[in-house]
C-alpha positions as CSV (number, residue, x, y, z in Angstrom):
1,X,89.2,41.8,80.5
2,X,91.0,43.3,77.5
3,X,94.3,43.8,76.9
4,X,96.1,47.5,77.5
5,X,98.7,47.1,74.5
6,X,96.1,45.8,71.9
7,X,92.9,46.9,72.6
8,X,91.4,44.1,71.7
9,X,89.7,41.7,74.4
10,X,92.0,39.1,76.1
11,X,91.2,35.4,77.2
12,X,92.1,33.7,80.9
13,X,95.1,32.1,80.6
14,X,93.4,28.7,82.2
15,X,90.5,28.6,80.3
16,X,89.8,26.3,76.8
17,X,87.9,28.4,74.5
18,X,85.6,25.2,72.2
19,X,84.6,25.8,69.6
20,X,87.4,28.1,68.5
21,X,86.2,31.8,68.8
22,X,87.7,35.1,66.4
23,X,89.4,37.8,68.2
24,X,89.8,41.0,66.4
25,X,93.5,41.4,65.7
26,X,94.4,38.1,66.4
27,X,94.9,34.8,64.3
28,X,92.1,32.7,64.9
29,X,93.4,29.3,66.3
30,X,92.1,26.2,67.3
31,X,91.6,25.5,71.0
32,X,92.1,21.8,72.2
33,X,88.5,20.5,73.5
34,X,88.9,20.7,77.7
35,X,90.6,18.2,79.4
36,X,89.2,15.8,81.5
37,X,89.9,16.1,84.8
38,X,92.4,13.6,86.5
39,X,90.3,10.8,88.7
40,X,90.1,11.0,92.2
41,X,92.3,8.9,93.8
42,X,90.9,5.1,94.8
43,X,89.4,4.2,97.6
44,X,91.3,2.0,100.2
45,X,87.9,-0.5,98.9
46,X,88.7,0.6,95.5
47,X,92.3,-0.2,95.9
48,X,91.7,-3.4,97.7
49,X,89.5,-4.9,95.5
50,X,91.8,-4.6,92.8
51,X,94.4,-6.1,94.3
52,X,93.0,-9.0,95.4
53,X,91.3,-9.3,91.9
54,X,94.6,-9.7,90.6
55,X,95.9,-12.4,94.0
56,X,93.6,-14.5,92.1
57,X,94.2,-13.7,88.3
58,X,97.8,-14.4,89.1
59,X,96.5,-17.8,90.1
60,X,94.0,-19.7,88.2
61,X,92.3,-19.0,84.8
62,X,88.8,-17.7,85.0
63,X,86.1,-18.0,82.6
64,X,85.4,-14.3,82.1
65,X,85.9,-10.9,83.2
66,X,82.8,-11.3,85.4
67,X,83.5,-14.0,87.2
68,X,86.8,-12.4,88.4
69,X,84.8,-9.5,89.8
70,X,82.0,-11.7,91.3
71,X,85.1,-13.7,93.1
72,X,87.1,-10.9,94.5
73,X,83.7,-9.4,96.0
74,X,82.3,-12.7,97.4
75,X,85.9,-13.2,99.5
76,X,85.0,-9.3,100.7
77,X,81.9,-9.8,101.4
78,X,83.0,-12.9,103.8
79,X,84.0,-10.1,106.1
80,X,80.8,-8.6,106.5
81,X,78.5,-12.2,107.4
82,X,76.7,-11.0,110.2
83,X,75.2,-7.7,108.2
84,X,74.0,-9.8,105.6
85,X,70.0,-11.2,105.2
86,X,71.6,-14.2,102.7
87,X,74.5,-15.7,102.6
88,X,75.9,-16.5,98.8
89,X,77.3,-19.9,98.1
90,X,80.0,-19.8,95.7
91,X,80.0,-23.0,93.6
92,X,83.1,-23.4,91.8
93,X,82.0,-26.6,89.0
94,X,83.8,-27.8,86.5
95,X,83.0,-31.1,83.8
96,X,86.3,-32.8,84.4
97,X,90.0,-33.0,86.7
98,X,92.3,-30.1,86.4
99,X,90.1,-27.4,85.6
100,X,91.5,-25.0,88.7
101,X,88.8,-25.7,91.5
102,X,91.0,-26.7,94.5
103,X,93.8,-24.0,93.4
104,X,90.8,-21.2,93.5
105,X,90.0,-22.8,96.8
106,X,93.3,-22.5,98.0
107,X,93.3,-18.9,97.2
108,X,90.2,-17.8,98.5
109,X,91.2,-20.0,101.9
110,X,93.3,-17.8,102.4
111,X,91.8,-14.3,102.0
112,X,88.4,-14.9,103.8
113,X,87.1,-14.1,107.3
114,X,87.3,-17.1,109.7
115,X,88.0,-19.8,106.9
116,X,86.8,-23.5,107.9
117,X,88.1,-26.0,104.9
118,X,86.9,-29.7,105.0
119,X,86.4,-32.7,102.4
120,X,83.6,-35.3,103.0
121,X,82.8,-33.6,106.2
122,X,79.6,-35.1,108.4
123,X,76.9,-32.4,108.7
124,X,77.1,-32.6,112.5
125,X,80.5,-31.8,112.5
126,X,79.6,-29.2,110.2
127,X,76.9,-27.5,112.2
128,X,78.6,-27.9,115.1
129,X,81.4,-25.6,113.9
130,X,79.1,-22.9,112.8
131,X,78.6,-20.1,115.7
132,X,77.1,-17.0,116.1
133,X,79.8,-15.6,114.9
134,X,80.2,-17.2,111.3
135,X,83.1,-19.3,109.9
136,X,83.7,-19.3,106.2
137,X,82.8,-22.7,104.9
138,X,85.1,-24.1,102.5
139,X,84.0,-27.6,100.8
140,X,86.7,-28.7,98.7
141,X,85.8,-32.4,96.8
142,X,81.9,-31.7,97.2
143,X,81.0,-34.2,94.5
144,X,81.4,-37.2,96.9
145,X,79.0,-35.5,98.9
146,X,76.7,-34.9,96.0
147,X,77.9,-36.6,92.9
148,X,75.6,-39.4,92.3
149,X,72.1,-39.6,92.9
150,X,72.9,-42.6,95.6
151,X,75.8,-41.0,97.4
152,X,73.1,-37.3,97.5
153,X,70.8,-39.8,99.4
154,X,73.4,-40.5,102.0
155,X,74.1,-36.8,102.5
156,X,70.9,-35.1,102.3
157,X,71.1,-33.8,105.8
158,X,74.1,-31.9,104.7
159,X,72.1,-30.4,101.4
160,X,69.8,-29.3,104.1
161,X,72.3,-27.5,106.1
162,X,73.1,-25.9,103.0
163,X,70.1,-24.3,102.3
164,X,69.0,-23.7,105.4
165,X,72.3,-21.9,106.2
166,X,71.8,-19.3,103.0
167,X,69.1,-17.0,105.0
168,X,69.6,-16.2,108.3
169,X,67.6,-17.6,111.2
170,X,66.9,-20.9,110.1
171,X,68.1,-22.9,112.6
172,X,68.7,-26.6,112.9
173,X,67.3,-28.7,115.8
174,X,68.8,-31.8,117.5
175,X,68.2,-33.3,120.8
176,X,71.6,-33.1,122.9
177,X,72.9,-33.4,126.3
178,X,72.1,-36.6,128.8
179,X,68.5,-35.2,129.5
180,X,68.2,-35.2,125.7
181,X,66.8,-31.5,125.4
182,X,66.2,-30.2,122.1
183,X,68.7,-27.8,121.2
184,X,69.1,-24.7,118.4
185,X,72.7,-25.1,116.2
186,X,72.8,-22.2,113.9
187,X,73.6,-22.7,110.4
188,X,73.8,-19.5,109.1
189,X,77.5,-19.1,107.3
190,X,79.0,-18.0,103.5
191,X,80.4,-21.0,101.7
192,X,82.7,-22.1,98.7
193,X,82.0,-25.8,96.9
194,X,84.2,-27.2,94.6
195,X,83.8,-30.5,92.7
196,X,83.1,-31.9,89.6
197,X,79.9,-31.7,88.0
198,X,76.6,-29.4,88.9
199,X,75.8,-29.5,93.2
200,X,72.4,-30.1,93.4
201,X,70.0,-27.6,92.0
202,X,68.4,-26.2,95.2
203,X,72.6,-25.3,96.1
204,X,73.3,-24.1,92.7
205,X,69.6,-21.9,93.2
206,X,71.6,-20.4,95.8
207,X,75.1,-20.0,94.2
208,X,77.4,-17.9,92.6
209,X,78.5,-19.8,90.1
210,X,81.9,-20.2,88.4
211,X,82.2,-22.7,85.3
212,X,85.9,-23.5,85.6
213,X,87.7,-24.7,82.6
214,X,90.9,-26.6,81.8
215,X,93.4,-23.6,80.7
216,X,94.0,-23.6,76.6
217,X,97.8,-24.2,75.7
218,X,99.5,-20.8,76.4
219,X,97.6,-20.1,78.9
220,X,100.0,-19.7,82.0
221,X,99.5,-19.3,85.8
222,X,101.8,-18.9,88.8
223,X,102.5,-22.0,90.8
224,X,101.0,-21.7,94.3
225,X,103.1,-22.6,97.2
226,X,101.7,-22.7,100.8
227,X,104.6,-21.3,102.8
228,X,105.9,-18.5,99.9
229,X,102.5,-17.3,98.7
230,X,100.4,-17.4,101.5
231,X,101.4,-14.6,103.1
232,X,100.4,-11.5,100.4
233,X,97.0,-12.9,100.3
234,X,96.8,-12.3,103.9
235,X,98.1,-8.7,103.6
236,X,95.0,-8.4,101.7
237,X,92.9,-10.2,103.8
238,X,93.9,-8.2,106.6
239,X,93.2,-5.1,104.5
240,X,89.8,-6.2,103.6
241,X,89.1,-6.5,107.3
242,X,90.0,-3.1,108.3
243,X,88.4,-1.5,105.5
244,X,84.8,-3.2,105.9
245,X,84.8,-3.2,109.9
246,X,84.0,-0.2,111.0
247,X,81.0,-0.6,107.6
248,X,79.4,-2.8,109.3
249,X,76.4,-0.4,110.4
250,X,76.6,1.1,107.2
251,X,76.3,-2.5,105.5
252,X,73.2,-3.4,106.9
253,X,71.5,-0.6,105.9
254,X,71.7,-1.0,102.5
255,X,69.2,-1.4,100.0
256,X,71.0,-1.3,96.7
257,X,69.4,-1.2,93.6
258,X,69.5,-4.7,91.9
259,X,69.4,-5.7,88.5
260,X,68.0,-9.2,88.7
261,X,65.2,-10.5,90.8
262,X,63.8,-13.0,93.7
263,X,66.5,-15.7,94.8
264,X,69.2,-14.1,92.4
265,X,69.0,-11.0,94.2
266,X,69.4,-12.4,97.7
267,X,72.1,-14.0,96.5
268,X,73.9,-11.3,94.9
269,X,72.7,-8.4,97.4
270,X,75.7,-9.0,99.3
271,X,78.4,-8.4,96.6
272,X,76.3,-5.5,95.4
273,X,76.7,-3.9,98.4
274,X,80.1,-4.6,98.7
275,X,81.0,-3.0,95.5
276,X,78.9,0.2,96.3
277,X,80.9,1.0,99.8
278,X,84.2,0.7,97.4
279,X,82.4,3.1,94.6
280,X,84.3,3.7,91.9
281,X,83.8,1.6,88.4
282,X,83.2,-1.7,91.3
283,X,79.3,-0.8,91.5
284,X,78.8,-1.0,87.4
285,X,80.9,-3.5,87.6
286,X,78.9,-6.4,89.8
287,X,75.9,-5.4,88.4
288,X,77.4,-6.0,85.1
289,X,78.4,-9.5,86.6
290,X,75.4,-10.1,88.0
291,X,73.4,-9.5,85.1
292,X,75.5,-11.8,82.9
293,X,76.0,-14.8,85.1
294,X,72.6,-14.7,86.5
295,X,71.4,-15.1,83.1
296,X,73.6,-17.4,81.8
297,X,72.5,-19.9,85.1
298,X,69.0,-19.3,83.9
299,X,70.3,-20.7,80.6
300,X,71.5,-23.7,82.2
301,X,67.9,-24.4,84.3
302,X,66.1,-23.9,81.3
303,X,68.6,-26.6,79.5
304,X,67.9,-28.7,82.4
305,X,64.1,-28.3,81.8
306,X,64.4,-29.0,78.3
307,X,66.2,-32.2,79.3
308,X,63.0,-33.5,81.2
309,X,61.0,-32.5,78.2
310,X,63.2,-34.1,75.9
311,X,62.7,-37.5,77.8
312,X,58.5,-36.8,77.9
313,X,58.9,-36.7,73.9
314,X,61.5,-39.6,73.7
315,X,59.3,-41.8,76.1
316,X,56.2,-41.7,73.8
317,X,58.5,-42.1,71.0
318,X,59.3,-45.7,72.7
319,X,55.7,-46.6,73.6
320,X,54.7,-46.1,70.2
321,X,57.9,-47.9,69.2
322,X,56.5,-51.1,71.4
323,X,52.8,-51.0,69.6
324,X,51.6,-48.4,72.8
325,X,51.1,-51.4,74.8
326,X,49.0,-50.2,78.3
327,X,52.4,-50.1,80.5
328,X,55.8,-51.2,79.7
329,X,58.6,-52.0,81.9
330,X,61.3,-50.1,83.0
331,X,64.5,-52.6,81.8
332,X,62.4,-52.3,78.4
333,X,62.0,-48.9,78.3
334,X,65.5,-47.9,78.9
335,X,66.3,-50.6,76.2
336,X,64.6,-48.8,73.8
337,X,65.6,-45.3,75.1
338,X,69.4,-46.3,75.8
339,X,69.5,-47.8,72.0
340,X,68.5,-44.3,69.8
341,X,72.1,-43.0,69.0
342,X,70.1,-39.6,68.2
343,X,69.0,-38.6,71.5
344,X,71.2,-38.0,74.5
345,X,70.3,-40.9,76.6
346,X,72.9,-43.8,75.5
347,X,75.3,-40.8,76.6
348,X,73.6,-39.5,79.4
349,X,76.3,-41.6,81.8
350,X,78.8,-44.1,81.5
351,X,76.0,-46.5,81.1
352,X,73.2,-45.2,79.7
353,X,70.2,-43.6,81.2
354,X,69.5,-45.9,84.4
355,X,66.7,-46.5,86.3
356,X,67.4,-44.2,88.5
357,X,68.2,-41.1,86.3
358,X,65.0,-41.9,85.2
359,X,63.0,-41.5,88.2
360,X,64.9,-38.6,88.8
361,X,63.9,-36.5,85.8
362,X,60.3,-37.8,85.9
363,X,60.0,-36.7,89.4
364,X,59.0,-33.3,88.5
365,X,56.2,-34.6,86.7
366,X,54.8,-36.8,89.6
367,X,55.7,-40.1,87.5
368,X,57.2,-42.7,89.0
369,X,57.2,-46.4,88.3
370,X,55.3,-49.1,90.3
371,X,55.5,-52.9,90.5
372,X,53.1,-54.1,87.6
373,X,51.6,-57.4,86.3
374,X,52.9,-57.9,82.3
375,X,52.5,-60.2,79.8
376,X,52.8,-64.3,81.2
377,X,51.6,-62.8,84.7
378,X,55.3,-61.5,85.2
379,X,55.5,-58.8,87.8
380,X,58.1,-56.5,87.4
381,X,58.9,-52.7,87.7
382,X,57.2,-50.3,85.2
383,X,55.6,-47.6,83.7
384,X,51.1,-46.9,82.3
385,X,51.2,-45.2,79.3
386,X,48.3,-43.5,80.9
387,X,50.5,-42.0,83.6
388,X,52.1,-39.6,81.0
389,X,49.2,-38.7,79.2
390,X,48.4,-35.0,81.4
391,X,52.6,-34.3,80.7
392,X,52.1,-35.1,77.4
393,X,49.7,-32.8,77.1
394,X,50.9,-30.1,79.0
395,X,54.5,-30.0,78.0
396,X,54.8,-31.4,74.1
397,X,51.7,-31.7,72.7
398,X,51.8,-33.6,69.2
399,X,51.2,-31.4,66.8
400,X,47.3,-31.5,65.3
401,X,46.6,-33.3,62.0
402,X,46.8,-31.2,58.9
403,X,43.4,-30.3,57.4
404,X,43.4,-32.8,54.3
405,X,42.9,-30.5,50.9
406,X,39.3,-29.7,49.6
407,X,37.6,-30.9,53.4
């Protein structure tokens, strides 16, 4: 449209003109580039999300960014159990005392569906409590269940429940009743574990993990107190339960597209699909997560694996030590192991490698010892060298012997 008193063409009022254009008659200036538009307003799951990431920031110190987010959307996801294929254990590990596992606990006790808290619960009473109609399992203390390999014998029924109960329809039998009929417990439920130390692998397989750490000077917290803090977490509790209700239809049919693979995405499907019923930045944002703590628990299982390895190499090490006699025994094997400051096994616990740490990390390999007959017709547990010859092979192969000069 031009203009009547100039003559000369005239620009909408509301529009940015970029890159800056001459108009006869008139100064050229320089037009700002466009604006961009203000964001839409959040979600009620947008909103709620980030409030209850920041219930628990105001808490406890978290290792990263990521971990926050995977936190906030495994207490949401809580809400939505009985739409969910898998459901996510959240290990919450730490190497030492007063590294913030219980206070996490206590926070996300209080913002989940249904919570069911216990320490050094029996697995009956355990299974017992779990109905069609999920609790929220909250194991607070969960290295006396698992935290040596001897006390992990006595609960092994429990590591079962554990597993079984992260896919859905894998029920647990037990005879019941006075005519002793078999009867079907379900086992099917979300839950948090806290202790000290790595749960067993086939948990942490089925974890979202969070590596808690003691908080660096300066680093500062709120106190929590039951009775005074208790009850904004369930504001947002209650919040998340309104929001994600009427979802639930929604929920199940989602297939969302995940950036990891095979038992990490079952595990993190339900957070993914959390975060894309909020929309907003929350969808980038747990794949983000996802991507970085999945990895970084890959990191850890291949440390553990190189571990095992490590012991294959240190154990022909000792044979050779010995002369590569045909079997050696285990107290003399772990002597020789236990007394090289340069590898990790006078460290490996309080007292060394034991005999059973050993078993344990040759298991993989199908090595075990056996009761042999040594030197002087003495019987004792041992180890054939000939039983680690295939691992030897197979997972550090000594290097072949240079070609000599001029052959």
């Amino acid at each position: 449209m031009d203009d009547p008193a100039s003559g000369t063409p005239s620009l909408p009022t509301n529009s940015a003109v970029w890159p800056p254009v001459a108009v006869p008659g008139r100064p050229a200036t320089l037009a700002p580039p466009e604006a961009e538009p203000d964001p839409a307003p959040a979600s009620e799951g947008e909103g709620v999300l980030v409030d209850l990431r920041e219930q628990i920031r105001r808490y406890v110190v978290l290792p990263s960014e990521e971990a926050f987010t995977a936190v906030a959307l495994w207490v949401a996801a809580t809400h939505l159990q009985t739409a969910w294929q898998h459901a996510p254990r959240l290990a919450v590990v730490g190497p030492a005392k007063r590294c913030g596992k219980s206070r996490l606990l206590d926070v996300i006790t209080e913002s989940v569906h249904n919570p069911l808290i216990t320490v050094n619960a029996s697995a009956a009473a355990v299974f017992r409590s779990i109905t069609d109609t999920p609790p929220t399992l909250l194991v607070d203390e969960a290295d006396t269940l698992f935290g040596s390999a001897k006390v992990a014998e006595k609960n092994e029924e429990m590591r079962g429940l554990l597993n079984a109960g992260h896919q859905r329809n894998r029920p647990t039998l037990r005879v019941s009743g006075p005519n002793h009929e078999v009867a079907k417990f379900p086992t099917f439920a979300m839950a948090a574990l806290a202790g000290i130390g790595d749960l067993p692998d086939t948990i942490m397989d089925r974890s979202i993990v969070i590596r808690m750490r003691r908080r660096r000077p300066g680093e500062k917290v709120a106190e929590f107190r039951t009775f005074r803090d208790t009850p904004p977490l369930h504001e947002v509790r209650d919040r998340l339960a309104a929001w994600l209700a009427p979802l639930h239809a929604d929920a199940m049919e989602l297939t969302p597209a995940m950036p990891v693979e095979d038992r990490a995405a079952d595990t993190w499907q339900p957070l993914v699909s959390v975060a894309d019923l909020a929309g907003g930045r929350w969808p980038q944002l747990v794949r983000t997560a996802c991507q970085i703590m999945a990895k970084q628990e890959a990191e850890q299982d291949q440390d553990r694996s190189s571990l095992s390895i490590r012991l294959l190499a240190d154990v022909r090490r000792a044979f050779a030590t010995e002369g590569n006699p045909p079997a050696l025994r285990t107290g003399r094997l772990l002597d020789v192991l236990n007394s090289d400051d340069e590898t990790p096994w006078p460290e490996y616990t309080a007292n060394g490698l034991t005999p059973r740490g050993l078993q344990l990390l040759l298991k993989e390999y199908g090595i075990s010892s056996a009761t042999r007959r040594f030197h002087g017709n003495v019987q004792a547990k041992g180890f054939a060298r000939q039983q680690f010859a295939d691992s030897w092979a197979r997972y550090c192969p000594e290097p072949a012997p240079e070609a000599t000069a001029g052959a």
